[in-house]
C-alpha positions in Angstrom: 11.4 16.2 11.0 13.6 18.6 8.8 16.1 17.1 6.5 18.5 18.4 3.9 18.9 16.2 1.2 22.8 17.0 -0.8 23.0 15.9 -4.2 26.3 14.9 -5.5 27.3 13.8 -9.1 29.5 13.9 -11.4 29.1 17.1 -13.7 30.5 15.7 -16.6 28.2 12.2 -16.7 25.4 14.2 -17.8 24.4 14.7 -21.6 22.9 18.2 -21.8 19.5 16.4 -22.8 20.1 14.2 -19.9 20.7 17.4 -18.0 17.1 18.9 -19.2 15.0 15.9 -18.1 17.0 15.3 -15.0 15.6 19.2 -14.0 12.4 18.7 -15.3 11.8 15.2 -13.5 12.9 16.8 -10.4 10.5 19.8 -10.5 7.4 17.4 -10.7 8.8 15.7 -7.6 9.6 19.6 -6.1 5.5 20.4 -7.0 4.0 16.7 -5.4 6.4 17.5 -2.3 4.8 21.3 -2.3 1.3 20.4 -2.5 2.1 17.7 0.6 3.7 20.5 2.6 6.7 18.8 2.8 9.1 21.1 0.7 10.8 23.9 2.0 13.4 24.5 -0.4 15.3 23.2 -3.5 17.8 24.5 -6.4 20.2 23.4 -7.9 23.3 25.0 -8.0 26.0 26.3 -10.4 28.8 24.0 -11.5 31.5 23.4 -9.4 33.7 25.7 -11.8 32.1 28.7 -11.0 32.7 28.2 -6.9 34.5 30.6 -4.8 36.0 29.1 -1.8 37.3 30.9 1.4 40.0 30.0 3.8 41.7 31.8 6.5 45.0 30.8 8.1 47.5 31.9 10.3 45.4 35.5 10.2 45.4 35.4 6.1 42.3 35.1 4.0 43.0 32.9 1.3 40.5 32.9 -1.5 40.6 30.0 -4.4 38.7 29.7 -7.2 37.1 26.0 -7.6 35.0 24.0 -4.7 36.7 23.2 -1.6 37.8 20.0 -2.3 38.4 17.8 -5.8 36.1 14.8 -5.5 34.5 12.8 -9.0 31.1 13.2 -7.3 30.3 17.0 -6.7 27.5 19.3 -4.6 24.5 20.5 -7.9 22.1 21.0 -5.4 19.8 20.3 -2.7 16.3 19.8 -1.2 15.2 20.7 1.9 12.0 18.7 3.2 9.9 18.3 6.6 8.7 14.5 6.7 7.5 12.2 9.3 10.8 10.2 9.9 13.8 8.9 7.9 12.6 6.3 6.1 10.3 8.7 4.2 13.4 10.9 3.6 15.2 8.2 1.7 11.8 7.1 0.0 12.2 10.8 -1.6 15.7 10.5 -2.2 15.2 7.2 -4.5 13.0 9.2 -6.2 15.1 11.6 -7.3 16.8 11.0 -10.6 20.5 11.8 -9.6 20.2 8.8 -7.3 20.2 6.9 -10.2 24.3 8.2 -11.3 25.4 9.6 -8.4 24.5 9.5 -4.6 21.6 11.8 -2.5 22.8 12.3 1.0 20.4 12.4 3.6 21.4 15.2 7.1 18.7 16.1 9.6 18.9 19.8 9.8 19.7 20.5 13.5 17.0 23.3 15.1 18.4 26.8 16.1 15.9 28.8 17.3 17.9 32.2 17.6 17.8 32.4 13.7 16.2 34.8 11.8 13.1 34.2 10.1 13.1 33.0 6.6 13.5 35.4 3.9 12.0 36.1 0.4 14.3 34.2 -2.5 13.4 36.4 -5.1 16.2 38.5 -6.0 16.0 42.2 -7.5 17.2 42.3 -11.1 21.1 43.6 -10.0 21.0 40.4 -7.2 21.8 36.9 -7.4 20.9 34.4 -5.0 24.1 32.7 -3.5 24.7 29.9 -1.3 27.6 29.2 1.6 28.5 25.8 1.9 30.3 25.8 5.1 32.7 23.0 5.2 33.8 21.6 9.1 36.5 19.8 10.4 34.3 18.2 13.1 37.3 16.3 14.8 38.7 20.0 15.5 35.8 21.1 17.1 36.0 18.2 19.3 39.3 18.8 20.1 39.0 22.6 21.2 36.1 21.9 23.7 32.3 22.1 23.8 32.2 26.0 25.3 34.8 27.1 22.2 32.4 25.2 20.0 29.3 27.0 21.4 30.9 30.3 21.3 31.7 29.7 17.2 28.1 28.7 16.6 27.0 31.5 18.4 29.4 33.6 16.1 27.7 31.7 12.8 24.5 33.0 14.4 25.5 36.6 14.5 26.8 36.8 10.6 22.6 35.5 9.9 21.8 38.5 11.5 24.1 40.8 9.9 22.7 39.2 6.7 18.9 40.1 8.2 19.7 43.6 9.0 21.4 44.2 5.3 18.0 43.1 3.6 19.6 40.2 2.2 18.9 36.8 4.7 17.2 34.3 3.2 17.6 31.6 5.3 20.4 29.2 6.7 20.8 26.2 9.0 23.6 23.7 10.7 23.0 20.0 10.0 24.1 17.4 12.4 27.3 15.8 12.2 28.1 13.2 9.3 27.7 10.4 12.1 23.6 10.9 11.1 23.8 10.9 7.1 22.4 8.2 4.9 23.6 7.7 1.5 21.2 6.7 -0.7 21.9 5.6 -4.4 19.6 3.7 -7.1 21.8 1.1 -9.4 19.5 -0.8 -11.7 16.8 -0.6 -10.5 18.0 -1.1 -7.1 18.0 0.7 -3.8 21.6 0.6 -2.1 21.2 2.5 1.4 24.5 3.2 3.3 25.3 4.8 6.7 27.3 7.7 6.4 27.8 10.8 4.3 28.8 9.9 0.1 32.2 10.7 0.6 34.8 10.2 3.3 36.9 13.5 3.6 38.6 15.5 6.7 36.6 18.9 6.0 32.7 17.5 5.8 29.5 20.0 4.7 28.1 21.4 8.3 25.6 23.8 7.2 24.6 26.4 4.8 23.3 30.2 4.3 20.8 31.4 1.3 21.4 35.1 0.4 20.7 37.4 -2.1 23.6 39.5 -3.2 24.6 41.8 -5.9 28.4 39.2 -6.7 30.2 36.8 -4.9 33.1 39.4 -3.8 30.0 41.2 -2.3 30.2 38.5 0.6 33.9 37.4 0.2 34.0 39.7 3.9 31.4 37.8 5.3 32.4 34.2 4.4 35.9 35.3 6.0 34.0 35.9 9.4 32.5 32.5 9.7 33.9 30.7 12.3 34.7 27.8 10.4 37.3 28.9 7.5 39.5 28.8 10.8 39.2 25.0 10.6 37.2 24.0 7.2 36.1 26.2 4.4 32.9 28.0 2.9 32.8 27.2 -0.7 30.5 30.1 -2.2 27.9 28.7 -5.1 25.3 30.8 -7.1 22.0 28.9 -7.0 20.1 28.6 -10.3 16.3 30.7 -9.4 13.1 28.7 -9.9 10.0 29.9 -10.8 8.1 29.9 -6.6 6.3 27.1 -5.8 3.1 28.0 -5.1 1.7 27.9 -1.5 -2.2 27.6 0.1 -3.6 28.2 3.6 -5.4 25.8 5.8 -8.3 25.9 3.3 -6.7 25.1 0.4 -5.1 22.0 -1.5 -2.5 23.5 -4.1 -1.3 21.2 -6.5 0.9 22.3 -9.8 2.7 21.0 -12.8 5.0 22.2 -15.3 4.1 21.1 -18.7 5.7 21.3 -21.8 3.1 23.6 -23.9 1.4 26.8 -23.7 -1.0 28.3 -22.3 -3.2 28.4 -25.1 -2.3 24.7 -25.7 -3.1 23.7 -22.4 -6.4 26.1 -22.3 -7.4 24.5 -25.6 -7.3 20.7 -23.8 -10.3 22.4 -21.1 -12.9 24.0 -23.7 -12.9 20.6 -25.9 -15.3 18.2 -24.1 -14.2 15.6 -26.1 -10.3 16.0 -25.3 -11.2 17.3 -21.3 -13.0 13.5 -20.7 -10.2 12.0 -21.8 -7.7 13.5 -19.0 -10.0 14.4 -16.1 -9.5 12.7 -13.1 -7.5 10.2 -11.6 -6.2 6.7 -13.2 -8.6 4.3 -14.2 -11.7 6.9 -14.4 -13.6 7.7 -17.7 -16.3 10.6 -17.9 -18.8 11.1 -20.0 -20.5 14.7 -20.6 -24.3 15.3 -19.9 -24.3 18.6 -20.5 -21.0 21.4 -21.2 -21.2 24.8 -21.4 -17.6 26.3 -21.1 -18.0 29.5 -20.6 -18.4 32.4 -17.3 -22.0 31.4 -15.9 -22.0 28.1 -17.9 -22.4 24.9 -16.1 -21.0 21.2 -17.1 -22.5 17.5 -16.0 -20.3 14.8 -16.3 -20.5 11.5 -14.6 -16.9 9.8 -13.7 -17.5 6.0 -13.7 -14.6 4.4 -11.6 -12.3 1.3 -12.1 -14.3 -0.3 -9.3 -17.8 0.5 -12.0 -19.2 3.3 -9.3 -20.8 6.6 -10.7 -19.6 9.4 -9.2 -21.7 12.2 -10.9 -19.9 15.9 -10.8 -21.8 19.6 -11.3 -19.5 22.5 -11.6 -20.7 25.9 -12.1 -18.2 27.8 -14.3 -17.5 30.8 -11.9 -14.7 32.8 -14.8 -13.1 31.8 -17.4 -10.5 33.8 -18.9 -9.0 32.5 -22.0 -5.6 31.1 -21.8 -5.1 32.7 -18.4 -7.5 31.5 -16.1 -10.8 29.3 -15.0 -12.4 29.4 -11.6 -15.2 26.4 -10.9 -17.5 25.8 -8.5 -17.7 22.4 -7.5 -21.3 21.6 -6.2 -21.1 18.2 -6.0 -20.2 16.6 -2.6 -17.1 17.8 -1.5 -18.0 21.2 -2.6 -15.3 23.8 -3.2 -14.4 26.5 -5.5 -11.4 25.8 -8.1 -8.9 27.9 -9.0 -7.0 26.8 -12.6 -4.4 29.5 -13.2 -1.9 28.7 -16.6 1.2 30.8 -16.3 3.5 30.8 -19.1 7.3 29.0 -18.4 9.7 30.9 -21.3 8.3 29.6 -24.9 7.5 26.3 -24.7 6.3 25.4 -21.0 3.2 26.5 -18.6 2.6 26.0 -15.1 -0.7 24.8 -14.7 -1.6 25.8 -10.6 -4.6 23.5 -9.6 -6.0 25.5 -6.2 -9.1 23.8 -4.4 -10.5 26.0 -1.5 -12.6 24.6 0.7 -14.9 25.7 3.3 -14.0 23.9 6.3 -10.4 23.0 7.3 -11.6 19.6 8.4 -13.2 18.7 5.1 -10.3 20.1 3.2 -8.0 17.3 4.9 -10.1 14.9 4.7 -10.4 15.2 0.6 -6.2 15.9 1.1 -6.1 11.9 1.8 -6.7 10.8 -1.5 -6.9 14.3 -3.7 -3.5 15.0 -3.8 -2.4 11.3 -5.4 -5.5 12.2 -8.1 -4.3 15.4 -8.4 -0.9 14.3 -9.8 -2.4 11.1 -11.5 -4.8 14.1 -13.5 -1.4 16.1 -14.3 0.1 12.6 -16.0 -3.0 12.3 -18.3 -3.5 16.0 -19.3 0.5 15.8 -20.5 -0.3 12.3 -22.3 -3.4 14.2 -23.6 -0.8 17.4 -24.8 1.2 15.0 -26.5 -1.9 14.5 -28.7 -2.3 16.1 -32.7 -4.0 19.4 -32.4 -7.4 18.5 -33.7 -7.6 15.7 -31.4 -11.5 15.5 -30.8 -12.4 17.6 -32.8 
């Protein structure tokens, strides 16, 4: 099930290093989501200040600068994920670190199969990508009747489309009424679930559009055409861009990382045997080197000896390697599979390290899914403890 997860705090309650680790802690989450197949989207947004919001009354547009409404917890950004039920949603939302100062609220995204299909994010370098936050007064829907509410949605339909023919559609979706939110917060420690969206207000977030645009007065027009500034608002936010997430087929299990470091850092942490036992694998494992020969055509032997004192020997034939860039194994050893390691450099200081395991078979490739996802992010925690590490650190 398909469920938008809102994320409201207060702007000011976070230190700008605070800020930092608070995106960073998130993005980890974003990449474990990805490589479950569970995330479909997730930005934050820009602060509240920069907002645009759009009205029409009486016949007259009325355009304010600011978010709809002035609450101490405000909209930075969002999730969208597919999970199972509920109660995996809000497992995700404790997770996330804003749960910890201010509230994640929970909406299952309500299907509408006349929508366009999902659009590219990445914006030319005149776009930005913009969000409307379309902001209902559900008790005036009620009041003007189910066929006047079916013609407006139908109407909210049409401006997708008109997005979709201008090249410029991303992707958009109504969520169910407020009547289905959980709010979920984390207070020492603590879980603290409630029923019900974080805030109670008249004009309540109904659903949203992605777009890529060249400015906000771009789609000023546009926002004045939804069917619901008649009754509620669209606030109009520019979404911060992230790097894609990277995606596999059937074959594959993708798992990534963003790691402080660079390329050549993290490169440097493969070709030392000595530093590459000390990392590889999940927790609890330690590996020992038979034989290493790190290089295109070279082979490595290792035997990983588990907490539970079982060998597990490993035999990868080293396919490519490309300094700094990337390093393609085969993995001979039962489950075989060739993998990918691609190290693309984050601005200065940061990599993404892409793990991509291709399998042969889509039944084998789940059944190793069960457990190799977990090691894959258990691997990730060691090779950043291992980062952290002096330089000539077995050397």
């Amino acid at each position: 099930m398909k469920y938008m997860l809102l994320i409201y705090s207060d702007e000011q309650c976070w230190s700008d290093q605070e800020w930092r680790d608070c995106v960073n802690e998130s993005t980890q989450i974003c990449h474990e989501l990805n490589a479950r197949k569970q995330l479909l989207g997730a930005a934050p947004l820009h602060p509240v200040a920069t907002a645009t919001t759009v009205r029409v009354r009486s016949g007259e547009t009325l355009i304010t600068t600011g978010p709809f409404a002035e609450t101490a917890e405000q909209l930075g950004g969002y999730y969208l994920i597919d999970v199972p039920d509920l109660d995996a949603a809000i497992a995700i939302a404790a997770r996330l670190p804003p749960a910890r100062k201010g509230t994640v609220e929970i909406r299952p995204v309500r299907e509408t199969p006349d929508l366009p299909p999902c659009g590219s994010a990445v914006c030319s370098p005149d776009q930005k990508l913009l969000m409307f936050l379309c902001y209902d007064d559900e008790q005036a829907w009620t009041d003007v009747g189910e066929d006047a509410h079916r013609s407006a949605i139908a109407e909210a339909v049409g401006l997708t489309w008109t997005l979709q023919e201008s090249g410029q559609y991303v992707s958009a979706s109504p969520l169910h009424s407020t009547s289905t939110a959980t709010s979920v917060r984390v207070r020492n420690g603590k879980r603290l679930i409630t029923d019900g969206p974080f805030a109670e207000t008249r004009e309540v977030f109904g659903g949203y559009y992605l777009m890529r645009a060249g400015s906000v007065d771009e789609v000023v027009p546009l926002a004045a055409r939804h069917p619901g500034v008649f009754v509620g608002a669209v606030e109009i936010r520019e979404v911060h861009l992230l790097p894609p997430f990277p995606s596999g087929d059937e074959f594959e299990i993708v798992s990534s990382r963003d790691l402080p470091g660079t390329p050549e850092q993290i490169f440097a942490a493969f070709e030392n045997p000595v530093r590459l036992a000390a990392w590889w694998g999940p927790d609890g494992f330690t590996n020992s080197f038979e034989h290493f020969d790190f290089r295109s055509g070279g082979e490595w032997r290792l035997t990983m000896l588990g907490p539970d004192g079982i060998a597990y020997p490993n035999f990868h034939v080293i396919e490519t390697v490309e300094p700094d860039q990337k390093i393609v194994f085969l993995h001979e050893s039962d489950p075989k599979f060739r993998l990918t390691v691609t190290l693309e450099p984050l601005g200065p200081e940061h990599t993404r390290v892409v793990w991509r395991m291709r399998f042969d078979t889509v039944l084998v490739r789940d059944r190793v899914a069960a457990y190799a996802i977990d090691c894959n992010e258990q691997m990730f925690e060691r090779l950043a403890i291992e980062l952290k590490q002096p330089s000539d650190a077995g050397v």
